[in-house]
Structure formats: structure tokens, C-alpha cells
matplotlib code that plots the C-alpha trace (Angstrom):
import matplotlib.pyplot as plt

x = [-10.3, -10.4, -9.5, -11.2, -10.3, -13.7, -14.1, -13.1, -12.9, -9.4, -9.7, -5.8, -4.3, -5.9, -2.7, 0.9, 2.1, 5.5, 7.9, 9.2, 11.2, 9.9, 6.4, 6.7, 9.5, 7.7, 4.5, 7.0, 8.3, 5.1, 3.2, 5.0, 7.4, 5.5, 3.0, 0.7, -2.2, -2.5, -5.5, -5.8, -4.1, -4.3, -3.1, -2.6, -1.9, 1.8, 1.8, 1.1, -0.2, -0.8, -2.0, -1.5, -3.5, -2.1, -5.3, -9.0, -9.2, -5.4, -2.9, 0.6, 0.1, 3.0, 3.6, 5.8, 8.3, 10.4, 13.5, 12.9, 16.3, 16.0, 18.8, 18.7, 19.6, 18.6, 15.4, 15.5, 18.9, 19.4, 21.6, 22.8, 21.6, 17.9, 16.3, 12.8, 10.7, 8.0, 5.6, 2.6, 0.3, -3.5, -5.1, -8.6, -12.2, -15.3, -17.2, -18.1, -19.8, -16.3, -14.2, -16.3, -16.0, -12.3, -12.2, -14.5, -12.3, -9.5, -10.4, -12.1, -8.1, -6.9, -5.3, -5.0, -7.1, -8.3, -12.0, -12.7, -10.8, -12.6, -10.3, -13.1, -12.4, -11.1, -12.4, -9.9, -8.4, -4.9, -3.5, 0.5, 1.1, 3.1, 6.5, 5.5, 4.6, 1.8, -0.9, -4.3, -7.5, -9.3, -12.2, -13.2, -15.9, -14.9, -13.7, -10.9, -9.7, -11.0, -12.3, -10.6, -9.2, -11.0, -8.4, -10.7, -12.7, -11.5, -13.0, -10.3, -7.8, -7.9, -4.5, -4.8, -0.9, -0.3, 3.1, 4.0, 3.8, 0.1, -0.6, 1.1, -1.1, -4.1, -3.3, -1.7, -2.4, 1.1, 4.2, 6.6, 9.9, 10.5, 13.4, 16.5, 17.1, 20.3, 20.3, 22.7, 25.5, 24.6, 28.2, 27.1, 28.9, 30.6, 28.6, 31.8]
y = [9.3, 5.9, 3.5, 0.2, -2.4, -2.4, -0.4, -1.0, -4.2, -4.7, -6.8, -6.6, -4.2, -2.7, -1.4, -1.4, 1.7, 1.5, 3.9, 2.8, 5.0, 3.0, 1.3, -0.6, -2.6, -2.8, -4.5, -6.9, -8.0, -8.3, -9.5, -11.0, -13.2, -12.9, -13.8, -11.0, -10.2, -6.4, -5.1, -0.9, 1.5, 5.3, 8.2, 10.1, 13.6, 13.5, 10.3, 6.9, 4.0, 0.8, -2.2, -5.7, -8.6, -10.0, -12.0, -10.5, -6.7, -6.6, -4.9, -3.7, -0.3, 1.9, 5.5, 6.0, 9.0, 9.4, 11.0, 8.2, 6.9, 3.6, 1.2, -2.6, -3.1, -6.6, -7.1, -5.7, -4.7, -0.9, 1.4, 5.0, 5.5, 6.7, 7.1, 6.7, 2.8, 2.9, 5.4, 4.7, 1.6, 1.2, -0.5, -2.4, -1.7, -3.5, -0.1, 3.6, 2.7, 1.8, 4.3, 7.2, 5.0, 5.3, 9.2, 9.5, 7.2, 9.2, 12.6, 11.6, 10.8, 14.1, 12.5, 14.7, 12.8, 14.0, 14.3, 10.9, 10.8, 9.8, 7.8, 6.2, 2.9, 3.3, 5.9, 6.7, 8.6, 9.7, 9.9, 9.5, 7.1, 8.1, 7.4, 9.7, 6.7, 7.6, 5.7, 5.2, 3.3, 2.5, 0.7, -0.9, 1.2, -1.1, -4.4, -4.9, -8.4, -11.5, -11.0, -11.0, -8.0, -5.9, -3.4, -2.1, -0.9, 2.6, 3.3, 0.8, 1.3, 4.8, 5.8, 7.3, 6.9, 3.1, 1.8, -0.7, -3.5, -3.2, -2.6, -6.0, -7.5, -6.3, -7.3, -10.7, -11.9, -11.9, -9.3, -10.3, -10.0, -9.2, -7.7, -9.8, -8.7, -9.7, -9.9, -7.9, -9.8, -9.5, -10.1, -12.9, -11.7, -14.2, -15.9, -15.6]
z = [30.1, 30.4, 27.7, 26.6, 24.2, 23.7, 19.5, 16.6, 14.7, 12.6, 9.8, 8.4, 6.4, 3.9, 2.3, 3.4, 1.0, -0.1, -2.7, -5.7, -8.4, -11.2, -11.3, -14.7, -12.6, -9.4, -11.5, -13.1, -9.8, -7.7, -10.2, -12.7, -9.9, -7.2, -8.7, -6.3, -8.8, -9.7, -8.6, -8.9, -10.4, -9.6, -10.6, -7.0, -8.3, -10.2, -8.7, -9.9, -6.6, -7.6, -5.4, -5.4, -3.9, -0.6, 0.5, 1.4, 1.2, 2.1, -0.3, -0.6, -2.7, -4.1, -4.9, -8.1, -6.8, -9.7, -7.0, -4.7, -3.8, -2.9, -0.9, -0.4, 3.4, 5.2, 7.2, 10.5, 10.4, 11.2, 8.6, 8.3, 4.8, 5.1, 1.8, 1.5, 0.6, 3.0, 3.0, 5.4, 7.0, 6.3, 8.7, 7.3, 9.0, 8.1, 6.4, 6.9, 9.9, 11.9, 10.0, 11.8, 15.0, 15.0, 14.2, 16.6, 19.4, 17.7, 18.8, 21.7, 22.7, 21.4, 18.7, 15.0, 12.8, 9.1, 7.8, 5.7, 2.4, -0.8, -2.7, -5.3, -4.5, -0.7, 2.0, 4.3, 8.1, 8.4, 11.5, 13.5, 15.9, 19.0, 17.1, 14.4, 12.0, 9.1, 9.8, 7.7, 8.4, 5.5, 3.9, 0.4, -1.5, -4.3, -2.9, -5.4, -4.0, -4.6, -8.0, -11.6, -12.6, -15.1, -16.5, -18.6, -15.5, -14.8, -11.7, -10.7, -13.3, -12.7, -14.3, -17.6, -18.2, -17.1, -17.5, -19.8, -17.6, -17.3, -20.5, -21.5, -18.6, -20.0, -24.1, -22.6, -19.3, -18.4, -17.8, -20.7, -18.3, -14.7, -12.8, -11.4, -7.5, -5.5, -1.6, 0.4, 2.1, 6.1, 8.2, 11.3, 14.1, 15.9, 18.8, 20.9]

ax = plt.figure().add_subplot(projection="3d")
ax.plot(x, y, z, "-o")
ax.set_aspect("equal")
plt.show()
């Protein structure tokens, strides 16, 4: 069958989902120094996932895996420790319309692609790419960008156990302290 480019329209990433072992520390960084508002907060099964505001209807999310083991390691740099921190890519489309577009391109290319995932305030396809990477394409049912955030709305602030962090967000406007990070010494080889 023969492909076009003709389809689907991107519009960014909807969510880049990470791992973090602790989310009350995660919300202090990306929020309180970052300065990335907070925007949702789930409660994904055992799981928490919380998003934060990278521009229009683009996010970075987190899942809160208690046994995560984390590693710092610099960017692009390859290393034999292989711990988990990134999770899967969402991929943005404009509404329902395209979502069921791209399933339907999807299978039309024999590529395994799940029914439409209601996440209340994101409906979603799961898919692999060719290297075996999670992917996601998703739209906003609930545009959470772009607007103040309401933690007392819990359609968006959907977990019933929120750590600390957002609750000082919510009484104050503010996280009270944030995390200190340290970069990881890289060795330049020698041009020679």
C-alpha cells in the first residue's frame, strides 16, 4: 500500500511522560524552579501522573513508581545502567475527529493500535513505533493549558491523595522549597 504524507495534522506533544520515584519532589522542581505551572493531577491506578504546562496543549506528565530507580547520566550520552525515567511520547491531534484518522491510517498499515482510551481529561491511541518505543496520540477533552489552575476542580485534580507539594500550591500559590540537583561530570575526550 502506498503511503502519503497526506493525514494527520500534529500539533506538538501533548505529553512527554516521564518516571519519577517521588512526585512531591518532582512538583517542587518543575514547578516550584522551573517555574512549569502544574496543571492535572491523576490518580492512574496505584499510580499518581501529574502534568505540567510546556506551552499550548503540550505537557510533560509523570508516573510516581515508588521502585523506580532513577540515575543522572548526561544528555545524549549512552550508559550501561538502564533504569527506568522515560516512559512513553504523546503526540497532540486537533480532536476526536483526527484521533480516529490515525487508528484508522494505523491499521490500515498493519500497525497494533488500541481502541480510544478515555482518560477524563485526555482521549488517547497507544501504539510502538518500529524501534519498540511507546507511543501515544492524544487529544484535550479538557484543555488544561492556557488557563489558571483550579485545584479545586477534580475532574482535573483528579488525585484524591495529592502530595504535599500541591497541597501547599493550592493553600499558597507557591511550593514552600524545591530540590537542589547537581550535573554529572561528562570526561571531553581529547580532539587529538
Amino acid at each position: 500500500m502506498t503511503q502519503t504524507n497526506e493525514g494527520t495534522r500534529w500539533r506538538g506533544i501533548n505529553h512527554l511522560a516521564m518516571v519519577t520515584p517521588d512526585m512531591d519532589e518532582t512538583v517542587r522542581f518543575y514547578h516550584g524552579v522551573l517555574g512549569m505551572r502544574l496543571v492535572a493531577t491523576l490518580s492512574a491506578g496505584p499510580m499518581r501522573h501529574y502534568f505540567f504546562e510546556l506551552g499550548p496543549q503540550n505537557t510533560i506528565a509523570f508516573f510516581e513508581w515508588s521502585r523506580a530507580e532513577t540515575f543522572a547520566k548526561p544528555a545524549g550520552m549512552p550508559t550501561l545502567k538502564f533504569p527506568m525515567q522515560f516512559d512513553h511520547l504523546s503526540f497532540n491531534v486537533a480532536d476526536e475527529g483526527a484521533l480516529l484518522a490515525l487508528q484508522k491510517r494505523l491499521r490500515d498499515s498493519s500497525v497494533e493500535v488500541t481502541d480510544v482510551v478515555d482518560h477524563g481529561i485526555v482521549r488517547s491511541i497507544y501504539f510502538t513505533d518500529n524501534n519498540g518505543i511507546a507511543l501515544e496520540a492524544s487529544w484535550w477533552a479538557i484543555d488544561i493549558t492556557g488557563r489558571p489552575a483550579d485545584y479545586d476542580d477534580p475532574s482535573v485534580f483528579a488525585d484524591p491523595h495529592p502530595v504535599a507539594a500541591v497541597e501547599e500550591l493550592k493553600r499558597e500559590g507557591r511550593v514552600s522549597s524545591t530540590p537542589q540537583t547537581k550535573l554529572v561530570d561528562v570526561p571531553i575526550p581529547d580532539p587529538a
